[in-house]
C-alpha positions in Angstrom: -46.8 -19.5 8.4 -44.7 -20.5 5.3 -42.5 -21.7 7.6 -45.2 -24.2 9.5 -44.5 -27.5 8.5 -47.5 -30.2 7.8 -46.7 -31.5 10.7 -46.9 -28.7 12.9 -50.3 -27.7 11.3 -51.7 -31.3 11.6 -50.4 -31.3 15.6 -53.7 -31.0 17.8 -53.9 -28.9 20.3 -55.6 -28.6 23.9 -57.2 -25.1 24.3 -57.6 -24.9 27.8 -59.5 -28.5 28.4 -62.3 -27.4 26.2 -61.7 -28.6 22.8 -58.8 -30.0 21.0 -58.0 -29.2 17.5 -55.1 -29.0 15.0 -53.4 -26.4 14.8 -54.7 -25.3 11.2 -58.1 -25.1 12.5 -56.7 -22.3 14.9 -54.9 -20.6 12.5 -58.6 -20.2 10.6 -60.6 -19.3 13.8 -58.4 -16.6 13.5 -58.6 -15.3 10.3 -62.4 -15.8 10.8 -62.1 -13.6 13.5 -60.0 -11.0 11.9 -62.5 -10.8 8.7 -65.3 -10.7 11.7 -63.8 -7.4 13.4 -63.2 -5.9 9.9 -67.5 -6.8 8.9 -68.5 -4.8 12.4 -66.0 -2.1 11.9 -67.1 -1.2 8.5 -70.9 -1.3 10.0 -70.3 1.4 12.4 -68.1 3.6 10.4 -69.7 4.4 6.9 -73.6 5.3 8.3 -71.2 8.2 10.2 -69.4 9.2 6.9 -66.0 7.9 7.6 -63.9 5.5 5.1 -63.2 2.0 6.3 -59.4 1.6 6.8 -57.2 -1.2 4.5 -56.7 -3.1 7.4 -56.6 -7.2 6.9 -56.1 -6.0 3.4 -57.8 -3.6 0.6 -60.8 -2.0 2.1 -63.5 -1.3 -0.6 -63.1 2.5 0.3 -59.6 2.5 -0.4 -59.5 0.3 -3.9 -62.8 2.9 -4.9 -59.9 5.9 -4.0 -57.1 4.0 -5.9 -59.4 3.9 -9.1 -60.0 7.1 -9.0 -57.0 8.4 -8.6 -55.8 5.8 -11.7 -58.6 7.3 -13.9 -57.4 10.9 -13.3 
């Protein structure tokens, strides 16, 4: 992504002959997507017990671990 130029961001797209958008807008349907996933997976794991993985970034289990270790 740092490499993308304006240009190529700005560029619309045809997604199959339903919709056409710029390139940036799928870049964030994607990211929405990701953080999507990452709501239903930490939905199903902690009612069974189980810490929610740092995927997508720092899970709220796993900063809660890293504090705790830091205050010990």
């Amino acid at each position: 992504m740092t490499q993308t130029s304006s240009d190529q961001l700005v560029k619309v797209i045809d997604f199959r002959g339903l919709f056409q958008w710029p390139a940036v807008l799928f870049v964030q349907l994607g990211l929405s997507h990701s953080i999507h996933h990452r709501g239903q997976l930490s939905t199903y794991l902690r009612p069974m017990g189980a810490k929610v993985p740092s995927i997508y970034g720092e899970s709220y289990d796993a900063r809660e671990a890293r504090e705790k270790a830091a205050k010990s």
